[in-house]
C-alpha positions, 0 to 999 in steps of 0.5 A: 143311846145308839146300839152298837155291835155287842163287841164284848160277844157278852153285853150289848153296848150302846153310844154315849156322850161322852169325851172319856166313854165310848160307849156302856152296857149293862148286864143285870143278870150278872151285875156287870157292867161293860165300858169302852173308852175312847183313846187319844185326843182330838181327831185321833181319838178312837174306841178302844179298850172294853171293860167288865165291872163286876157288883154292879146293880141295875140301879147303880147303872140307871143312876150312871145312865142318868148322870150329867157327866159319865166320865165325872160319875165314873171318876167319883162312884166306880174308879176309886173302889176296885174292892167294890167293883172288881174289873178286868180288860175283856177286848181291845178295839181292833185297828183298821191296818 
């Protein structure tokens, strides 16, 4: 994973492989788990929105961390259960005018 600027001011985030994540982080002291996606497709895909994850263990982000396909993880354990896992939308990823 590459470190990348903290655009969340709160959690660092780091590069991932991904076709749908831009990039993840993880704050244990907290449980929260930040993403960014990416949006659109092909050549116009860019990073943009940033995400908090609330009730997220460190356990469960190793186990993110470590999964073959972050968006097919994302998809079956964290997306279908905002009971469990509460977010909201921290930043948009600002576009160069």
């Amino acid at each position: 994973m590459i470190s990348t600027t903290p655009a969340t001011g709160r959690i660092q985030l780091f590069d991932v492989d991904s076709s749908q994540i831009h990039s993840i982080g993880h704050d244990a002291a907290t449980n929260t788990l930040a993403m960014r996606f990416y949006r659109g497709y092909g050549d116009n895909k860019v990073p943009a929105a940033v995400y908090h994850y609330a009730n997220f263990s460190a356990e469960e982000f190793q186990a993110f961390k470590d999964a073959d396909s972050l968006g097919k993880h994302f998809g079956a354990y964290i997306k279908p259960f905002p009971e469990k896992y509460p977010y909201h939308k921290v930043a948009e990823q600002q576009q160069a005018a």
